[in-house]
N, C-alpha and C positions, 0 to 999 in steps of 0.2 A: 380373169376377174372382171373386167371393164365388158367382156363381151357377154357375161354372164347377166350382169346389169343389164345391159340396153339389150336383152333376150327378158328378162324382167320386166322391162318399161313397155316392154312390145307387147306381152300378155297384159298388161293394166292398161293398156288404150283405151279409151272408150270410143266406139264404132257406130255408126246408124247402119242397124240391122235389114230395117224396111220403113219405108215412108205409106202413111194413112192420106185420106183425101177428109174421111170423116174421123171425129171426134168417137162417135161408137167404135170403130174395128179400131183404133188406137187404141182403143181403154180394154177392151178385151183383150186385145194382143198382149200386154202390158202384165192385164192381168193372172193371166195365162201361163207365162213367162218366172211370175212371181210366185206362183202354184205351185212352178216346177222348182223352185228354189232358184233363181235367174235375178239376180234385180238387173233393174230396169228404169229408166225415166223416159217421160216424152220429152219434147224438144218443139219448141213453137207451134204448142196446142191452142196456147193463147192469144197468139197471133190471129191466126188462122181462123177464131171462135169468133172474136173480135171483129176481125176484116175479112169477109170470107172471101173478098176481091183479090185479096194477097197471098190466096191459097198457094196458085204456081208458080207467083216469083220465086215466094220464101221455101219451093219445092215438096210443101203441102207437113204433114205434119209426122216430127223423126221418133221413131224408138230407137234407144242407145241399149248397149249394154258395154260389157266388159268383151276385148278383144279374144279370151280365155276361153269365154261358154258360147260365142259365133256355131259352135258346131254342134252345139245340143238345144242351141237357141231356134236354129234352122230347123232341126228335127221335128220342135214343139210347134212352129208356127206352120213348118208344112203340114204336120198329121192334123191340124185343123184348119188347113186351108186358106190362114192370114198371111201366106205370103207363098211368091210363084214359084215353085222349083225348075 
C-alpha cells in the first residue's frame, strides 16, 4: 500500500526535461509538447528575459513536465531536434 503511493508520488514529479538558452526554442519546445498532449511549463523564462546576464547562473531557462510522459516527451523533442539524444 505505502509503496504503491510513493510509486505514485514518483510518476507525479515534475522534472526539467531540457534547459533553452533562448526564449524562441523554449516556447516551441513547449509548444510542441502541448500538441502532443504533454503539459508542460517553463521555469525562469522571466528571469532570463529580464536579465539576460543571469542566464548561466540560474542555468538558463527549464521545461518541466510530469515524471510519467519523460519518455514520450524525449521522443517529441528528439524527432525535432529540441533536445540532444
Amino acid at each position: 500500500m505505502i509503496s504503491d503511493k510513493l510509486e505514485n508520488m514518483k510518476e507525479e514529479e515534475i522534472i526539467v526535461i531540457a534547459t533553452y538558452e533562448a526564449i524562441v526554442e523554449a516556447n516551441l519546445a513547449q509548444g510542441l509538447l502541448e500538441e502532443s498532449g504533454i503539459p508542460s511549463f517553463l521555469k525562469d523564462e522571466k528571469v532570463t528575459q529580464l536579465y539576460p546576464m543571469f542566464n548561466s547562473p540560474f542555468g538558463g531557462i527549464k521545461l518541466c513536465i510530469m515524471r510519467k510522459d519523460a519518455e514520450r516527451a524525449i521522443e517529441v523533442l528528439e524527432d525535432n531536434e529540441l533536445i540532444e539524444n
